[in-house]
N, C-alpha and C positions, 0 to 999 in steps of 0.2 A: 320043896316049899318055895312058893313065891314071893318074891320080897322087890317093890317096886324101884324102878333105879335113886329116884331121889330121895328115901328112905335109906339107901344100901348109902349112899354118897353123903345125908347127913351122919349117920351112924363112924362111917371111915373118919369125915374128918374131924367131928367130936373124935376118937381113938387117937388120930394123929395129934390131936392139939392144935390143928392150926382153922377150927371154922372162923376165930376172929378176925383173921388176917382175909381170907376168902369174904367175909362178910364186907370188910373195908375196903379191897377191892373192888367188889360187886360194886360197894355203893360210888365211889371214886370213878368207875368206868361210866356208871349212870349220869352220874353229875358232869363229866366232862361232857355226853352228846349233850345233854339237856343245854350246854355252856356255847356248845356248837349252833347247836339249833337255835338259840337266842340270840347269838351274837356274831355266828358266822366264824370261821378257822383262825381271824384273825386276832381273835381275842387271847389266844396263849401265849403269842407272844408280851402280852402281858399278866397273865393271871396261870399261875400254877397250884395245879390240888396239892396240896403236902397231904394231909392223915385224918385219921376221924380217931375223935374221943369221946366215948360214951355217945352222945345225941349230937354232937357237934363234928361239922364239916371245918378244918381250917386250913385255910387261900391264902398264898401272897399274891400280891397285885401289885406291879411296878408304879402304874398309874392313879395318882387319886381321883383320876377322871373317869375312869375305865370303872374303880373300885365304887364311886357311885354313883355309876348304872348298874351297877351289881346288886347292889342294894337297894336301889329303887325296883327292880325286879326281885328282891329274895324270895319274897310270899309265894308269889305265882311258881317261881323254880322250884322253892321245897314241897308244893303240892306235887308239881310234876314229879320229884325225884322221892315222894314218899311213894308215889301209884307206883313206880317203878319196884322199886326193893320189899318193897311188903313181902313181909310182918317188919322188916327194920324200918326205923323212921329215924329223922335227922328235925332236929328243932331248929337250928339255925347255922348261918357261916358265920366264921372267924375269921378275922384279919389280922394276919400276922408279917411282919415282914424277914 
């Protein structure tokens, strides 16, 4: 019987327990090019992804200059980083320090 790879891959890691983690990753690696892409390499050295909770992405941002242009751009990034991770979706960043 044939059973498609990403079917065989969600199944494993439902069984392992860890698609949450995998899911937050996913979305964490998406958001950092998205972060690249808008803002060019230089932006980590201010702004670091921490974690996702339920529909939220939350950032520290050294800068409160840095943090908003972050902001002024969120709408447009979380379109972009919803098209990306679909079926997941993220409502908004957090700022945390």
């Amino acid at each position: 019987m044939f059973v498609p790879l990403s079917q065989l891959l969600s199944i494993t890691l439902r069984k392992k327990n860890i698609e949450k983690e995998v899911s937050a990753a996913r979305i964490i690696d998406s958001a950092s090019a998205i972060l690249k892409e808008q803002f060019g390499e230089a932006i980590f050295e201010y702004v670091r992804l921490k974690y996702v909770k339920g529909t939220r992405l939350f950032l520290s941002v050294s800068s409160s200059v840095v943090a908003q242009e972050v902001r002024l751009k969120q709408e447009a990034m979380l379109q972009e980083l919803n098209r990306k991770i679909f079926p997941l979706r993220i409502d908004r960043f957090c700022f945390v320090s």
